[in-house]
C-alpha positions, -999 to 999 in steps of 0.1 A, spaced: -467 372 -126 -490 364 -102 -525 376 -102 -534 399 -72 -563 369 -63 -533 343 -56 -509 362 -43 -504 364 -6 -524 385 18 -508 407 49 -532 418 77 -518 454 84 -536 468 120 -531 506 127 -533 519 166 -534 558 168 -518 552 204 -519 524 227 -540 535 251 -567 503 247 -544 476 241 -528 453 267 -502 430 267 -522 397 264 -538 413 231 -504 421 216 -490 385 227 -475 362 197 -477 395 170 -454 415 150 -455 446 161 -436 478 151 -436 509 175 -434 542 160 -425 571 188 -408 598 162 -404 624 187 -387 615 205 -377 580 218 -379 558 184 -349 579 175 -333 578 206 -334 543 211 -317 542 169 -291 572 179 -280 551 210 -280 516 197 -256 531 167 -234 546 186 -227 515 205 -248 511 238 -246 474 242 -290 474 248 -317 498 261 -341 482 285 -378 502 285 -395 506 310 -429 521 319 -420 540 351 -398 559 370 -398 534 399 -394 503 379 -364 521 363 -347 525 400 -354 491 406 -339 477 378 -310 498 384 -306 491 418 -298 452 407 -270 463 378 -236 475 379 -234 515 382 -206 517 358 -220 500 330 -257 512 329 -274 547 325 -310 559 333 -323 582 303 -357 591 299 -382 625 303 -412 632 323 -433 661 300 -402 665 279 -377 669 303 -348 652 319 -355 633 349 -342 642 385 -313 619 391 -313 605 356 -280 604 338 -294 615 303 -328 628 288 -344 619 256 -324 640 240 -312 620 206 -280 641 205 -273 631 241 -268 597 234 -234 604 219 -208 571 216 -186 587 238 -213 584 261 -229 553 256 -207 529 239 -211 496 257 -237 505 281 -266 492 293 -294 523 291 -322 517 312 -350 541 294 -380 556 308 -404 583 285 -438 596 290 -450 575 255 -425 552 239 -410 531 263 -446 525 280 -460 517 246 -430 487 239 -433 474 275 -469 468 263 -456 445 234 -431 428 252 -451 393 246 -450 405 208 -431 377 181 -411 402 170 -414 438 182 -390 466 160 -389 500 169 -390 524 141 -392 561 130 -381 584 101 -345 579 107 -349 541 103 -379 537 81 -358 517 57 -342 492 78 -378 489 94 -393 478 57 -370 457 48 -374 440 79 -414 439 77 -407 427 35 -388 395 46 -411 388 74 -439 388 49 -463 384 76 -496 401 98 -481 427 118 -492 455 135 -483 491 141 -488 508 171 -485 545 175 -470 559 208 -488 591 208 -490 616 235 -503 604 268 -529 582 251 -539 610 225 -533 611 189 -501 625 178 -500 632 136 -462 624 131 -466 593 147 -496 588 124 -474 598 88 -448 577 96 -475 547 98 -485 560 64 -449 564 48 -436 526 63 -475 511 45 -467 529 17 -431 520 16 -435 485 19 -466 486 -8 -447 495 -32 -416 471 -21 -436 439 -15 -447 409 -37 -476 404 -12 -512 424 -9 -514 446 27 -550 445 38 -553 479 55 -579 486 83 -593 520 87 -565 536 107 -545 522 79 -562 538 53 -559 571 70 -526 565 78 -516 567 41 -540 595 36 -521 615 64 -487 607 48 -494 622 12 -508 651 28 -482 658 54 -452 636 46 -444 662 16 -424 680 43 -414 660 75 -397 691 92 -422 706 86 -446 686 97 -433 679 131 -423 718 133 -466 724 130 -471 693 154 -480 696 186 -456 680 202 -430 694 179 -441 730 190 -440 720 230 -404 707 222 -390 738 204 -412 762 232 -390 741 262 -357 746 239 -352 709 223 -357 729 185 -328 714 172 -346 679 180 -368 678 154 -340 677 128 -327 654 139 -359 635 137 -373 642 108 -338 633 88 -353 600 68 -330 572 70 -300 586 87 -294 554 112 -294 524 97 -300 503 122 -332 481 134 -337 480 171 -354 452 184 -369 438 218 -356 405 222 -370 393 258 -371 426 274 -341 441 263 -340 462 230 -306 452 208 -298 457 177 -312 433 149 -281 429 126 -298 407 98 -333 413 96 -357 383 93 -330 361 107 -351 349 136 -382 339 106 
């Protein structure tokens, strides 16, 4: 057995939101984008049930553009503006929306407040995975065969901290600790990170019930949301943004 001095050591970099990075820092790294409520689930929901790729985008305009240039049949505009549907917009951000009726072999173009801003930020990134509690497994395995630096950013809530976010940074560290043959070098966002988890990941309906995002959502009537969220490893599936196009990843660590 290897002693911890020789064995191999991962750089693991926390961001509470992404409000300081830019694209030019994020260029070349591995990057995983945690936006629990609600688009990380979304973007697994819809890539399960068959949407052929989501394609984020960080505003309502570019997401018209884009549009404008595909087939109408074939592609949908999801995405929310303070929780809500957008005018025009075929679907919200709405995980149950994203049914395979629905979106089975479509091209979803996605606009949110947080998420999809936060991954158009990494699209430069190595290898950028999108993950939440309904994939955290699929997301650790991944990060375990990469065996590499990587770095986690949190989508937050318009560039303020958001504490689900936060634990489900904790729970993929602490996962992976336990999981990998290699040492994770935590920074201080990191450490708190864990922290956060063992306090609040006891109960991760709970949690996100008590959150303050989670409260808007139930207040504006998307309640039955946050179950769906909070349901750990219920898609298996690891969406990943190859050029700038999100697909699904069907063996992870292939690419390494």
């Amino acid at each position: 057995m290897k002693s911890v001095q020789s064995k191999k050591q991962i750089q693991v970099t926390v961001h509470f939101t992404p409000a300081n990075l830019d694209e030019m820092q994020l260029k070349d790294k591995n990057i995983v984008i945690i936006d629990v409520l609600r688009a990380s689930t979304t973007i697994a929901m819809a890539l399960q049930n068959g949407a052929k790729e989501i394609i984020p985008v960080n505003s309502v305009e570019n997401a018209v553009k884009i549009s404008g240039s595909l087939y109408g049949d074939v592609t949908l505009r999801a995405g929310e503006r303070n929780a809500r549907m957008i005018e025009g917009f075929n679907l919200g951000n709405s995980p149950d929306e994203f049914t395979e009726e629905i979106v089975k072999g479509k091209s979803i173009i996605l606009m949110t407040t947080n998420g999809s801003v936060a991954i158009v930020k990494g699209k430069h990134a190595q290898n950028l995975v999108v993950a939440g509690f309904v994939n955290l497994t699929a997301v650790v395995d991944f990060l375990n065969k990469l065996d590499s630096d990587f770095v986690i950013i949190c989508a937050g809530k318009e560039n303020y901290f958001c504490l689900e976010d936060v634990v489900c940074a904790g729970r993929i560290i602490n996962k992976l600790a336990k999981e990998t043959d290699s040492v994770l070098l935590l920074d201080d966002a990191g450490e708190a990170s864990l922290t956060l988890d063992k306090v609040f990941g006891k109960s991760i309906l709970k949690t996100l019930k008590n959150s303050e995002h989670g409260k808007y959502l139930s207040e504006i009537g998307f309640a039955d949301d946050l179950k769906v969220c909070a349901a750990v490893d219920s898609i298996d599936v690891l969406p990943m943004l190859t050029g700038n196009v999100i697909r699904l990843q069907k063996n992870p660590g292939s690419s390494q």
